[in-house]
C-alpha positions, -999 to +999 in steps of 0.1 A: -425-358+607-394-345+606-380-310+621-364-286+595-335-262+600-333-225+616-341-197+591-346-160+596-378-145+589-395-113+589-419-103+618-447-107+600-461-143+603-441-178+592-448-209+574-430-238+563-411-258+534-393-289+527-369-289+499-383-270+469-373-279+437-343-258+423-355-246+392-393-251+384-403-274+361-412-267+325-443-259+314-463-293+311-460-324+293-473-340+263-478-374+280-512-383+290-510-376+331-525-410+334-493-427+320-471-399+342-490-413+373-484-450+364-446-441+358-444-421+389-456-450+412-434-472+391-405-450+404-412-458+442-402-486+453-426-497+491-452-523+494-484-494+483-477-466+462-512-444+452-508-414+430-541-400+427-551-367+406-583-345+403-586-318+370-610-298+372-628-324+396-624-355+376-600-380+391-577-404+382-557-426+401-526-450+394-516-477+423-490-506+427-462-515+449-441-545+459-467-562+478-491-592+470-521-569+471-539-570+438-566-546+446-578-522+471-547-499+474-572-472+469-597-477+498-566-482+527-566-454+550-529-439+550-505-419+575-496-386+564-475-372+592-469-334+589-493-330+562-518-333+588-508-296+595-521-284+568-559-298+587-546-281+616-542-248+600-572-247+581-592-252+618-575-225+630-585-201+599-618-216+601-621-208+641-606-174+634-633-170+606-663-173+627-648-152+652-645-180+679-608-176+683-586-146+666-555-160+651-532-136+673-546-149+703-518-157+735-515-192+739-507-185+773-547-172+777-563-206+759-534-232+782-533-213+814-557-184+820-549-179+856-507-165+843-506-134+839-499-122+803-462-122+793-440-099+770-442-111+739-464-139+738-465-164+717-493-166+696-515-193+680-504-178+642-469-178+652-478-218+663-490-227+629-463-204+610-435-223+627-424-183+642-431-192+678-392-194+686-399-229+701-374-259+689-384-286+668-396-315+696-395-301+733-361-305+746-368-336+772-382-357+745-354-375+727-346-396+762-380-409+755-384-416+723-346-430+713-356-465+721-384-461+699-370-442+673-375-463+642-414-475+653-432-452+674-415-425+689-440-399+699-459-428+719-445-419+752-448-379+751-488-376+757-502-346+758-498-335+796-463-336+786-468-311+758-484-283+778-460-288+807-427-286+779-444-256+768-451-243+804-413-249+813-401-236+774-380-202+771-387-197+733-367-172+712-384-138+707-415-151+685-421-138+650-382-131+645-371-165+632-387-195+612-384-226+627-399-259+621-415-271+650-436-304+652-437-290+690-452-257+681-480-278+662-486-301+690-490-271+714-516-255+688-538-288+691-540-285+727-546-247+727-573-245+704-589-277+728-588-258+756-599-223+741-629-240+727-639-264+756-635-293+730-616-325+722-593-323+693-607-350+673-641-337+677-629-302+670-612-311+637-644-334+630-668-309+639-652-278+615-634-295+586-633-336+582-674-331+585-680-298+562-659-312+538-679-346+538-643-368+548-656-400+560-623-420+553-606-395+575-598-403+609-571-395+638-568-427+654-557-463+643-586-487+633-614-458+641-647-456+619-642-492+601-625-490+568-586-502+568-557-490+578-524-491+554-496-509+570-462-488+573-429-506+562-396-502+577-365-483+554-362-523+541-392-522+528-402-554+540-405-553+578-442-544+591-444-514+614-473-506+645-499-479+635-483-446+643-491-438+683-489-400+680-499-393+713-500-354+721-487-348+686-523-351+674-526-317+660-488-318+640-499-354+624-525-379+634-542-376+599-549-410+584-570-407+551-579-425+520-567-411+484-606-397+471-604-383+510-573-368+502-585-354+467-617-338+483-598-321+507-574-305+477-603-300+454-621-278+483-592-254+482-595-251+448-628-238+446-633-226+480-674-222+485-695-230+516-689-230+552-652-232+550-648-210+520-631-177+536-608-206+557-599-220+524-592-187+509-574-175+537-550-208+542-533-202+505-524-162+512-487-158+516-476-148+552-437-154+544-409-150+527-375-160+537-338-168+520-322-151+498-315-158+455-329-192+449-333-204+478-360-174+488-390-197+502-429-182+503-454-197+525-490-196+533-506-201+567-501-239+563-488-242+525-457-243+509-457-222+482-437-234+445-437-211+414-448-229+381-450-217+347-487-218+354-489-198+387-482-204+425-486-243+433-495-251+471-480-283+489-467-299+518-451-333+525-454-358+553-438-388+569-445-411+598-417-439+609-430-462+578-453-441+553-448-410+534-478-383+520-474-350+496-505-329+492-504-307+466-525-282+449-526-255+415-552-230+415-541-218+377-544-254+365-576-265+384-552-293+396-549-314+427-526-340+435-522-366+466-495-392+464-490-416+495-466-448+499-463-471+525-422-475+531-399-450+557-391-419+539-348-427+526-324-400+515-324-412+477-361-418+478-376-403+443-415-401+459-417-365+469-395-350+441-416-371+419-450-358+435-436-321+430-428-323+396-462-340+385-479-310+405-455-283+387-458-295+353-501-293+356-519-322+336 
């Protein structure tokens, strides 16, 4: 997970966006999108590389890698970092759904109910749409997580530590500017907990990784059997820990397989059952911010890319030795997960590679 830069945005709401593509890319291709997935993961170079596709519900999936595993790329259970936020805003439209907690409601009422009620509070939409005014990681955290930097750096911020930086925090007017904020995430995670008189795991569990029948998904290293990808340092060779996220649960504990992955993009494509007004509501634009070309629109937890075809829907994610993208077309029926197990590099094709299969459709 990585904190993005300061950008003015209208009062209205927030979201969020990694670097978009310049110009959109054409209209589809004539290759078969199996042999555009194989060539995709041939472009990455880290130990597992699994680009995974659903059209229209059926899947296909393309692995490989620089590792001696021959088989079961697939099954591993991978790290997707900030993409995890896009779990954690789907909760919150789902709670906001069934009326157990509005989306405008003051964090300072879920975290500490005996403070009287500010001006301006900071709200649990401005939390997910990165328009809380808070900075990207509270401001005492780098002291502690330096010496971990390139393994597990969250590890030592737990999630007392969260609600007390927030406690202590003297945001920017919320709603004014967009901000990426893996601290405004984390804060979310423990506001909905204590709004709802529930663990965060089990709240998640209970409202979206069960609905949406995601048995491969977990938030914690080693939990529910299955097996856990190993993350690989920028070399590509040395072994990282599991990611310790500590109180960052809610901005990017997600571990999940690739068919995990898949169901959890197919569902937004054809939103139906309990979650369906959530799943609606999550791809609704809430944003826009820049100006020309570099204007961004955002969802509630999506970024938003135009295609020939119609808006696409994705978000990225890395942790200290993996890397995720999510992506999803409603005009295409098409959903695409791609995950690799190596730290995210500046001249790393895997993300602009993941966004042009999405843009192009199948």
């Amino acid at each position: 997970m990585k904190p993005y830069t300061d950008e003015p945005v209208p009062a209205d709401g927030g979201g969020e966006t990694p670097a978009r593509a310049a110009d959109p890319p054409g209209a589809g291709t004539t290759a078969p999108l199996a042999d555009r997935l194989a060539a995709a993961v041939a472009s990455v170079d880290a130990p597992d590389v699994v680009f995974a596709a659903s059209v229209r519900g059926r899947r296909t999936l393309r692995d490989g890698g620089t590792s001696d595993a021959a088989a079961g790329r697939q099954e591993l259970r991978y790290e997707i970092g900030s993409a995890s936020k896009t779990f954690a805003g789907l909760l919150l439209a789902q709670l906001a759904a069934s009326g157990r907690v509005p989306l405008g409601y003051p964090v300072d009422a879920a975290l500490f109910p005996d403070r009287p009620p500010g001006r301006d509070p900071v709200t649990l939409h401005h939390l997910i749409t990165h328009t809380s005014g808070l900075p990207g990681l509270p401001r005492d955290f780098y002291p502690r997580a330096l010496p971990h930097w390139n393994t597990n750096p969250y590890a030592g911020y737990d999630a007392r530590r969260v609600v007390e930086a927030f406690a202590r925090a003297r945001p920017r007017r919320p709603g004014i500017r967009w901000r990426y904020s893996n601290f405004g995430a984390a804060v979310l995670g423990h506001a909905l907990a204590a709004r709802t008189a529930t663990p965060w795991d089990d709240l998640l569990r209970e409202h979206v990784l069960d609905p949406l029948g995601l048995s491969g998904t977990t938030l914690r290293p080693g939990a529910g059997g299955g097996r856990d990808a190993t993350g690989h340092a920028k070399d590509g060779t040395t072994a990282l820990p599991p990611l310790d996220i500590a109180g960052f649960a809610a901005a990017g504990a997600v571990r999940a397989t690739p068919h995990d992955l898949l169901a959890f993009l197919e569902a937004h494509l054809e939103p139906t059952g309990p979650l369906a007004d959530a799943l609606r509501e999550v791809r609704r634009p809430v944003v826009s911010h820049g100006r020309g070309k570099h204007r961004q629109t955002h969802t509630l937890t999506w970024f938003q890319q135009p295609t020939p075809h119609g808006p696409a829907f994705f978000h990225c994610g890395a942790t200290p030795g993996q890397q995720a993208f999510l992506g999803f077309c409603p005009a295409t029926d098409f959903a695409l997960a791609a995950v690799a197990t190596r730290r995210y590099r500046l001249a790393d094709p895997f993300s602009a590679e993941a966004l042009t299969l999405l843009c192009e459709g199948p």
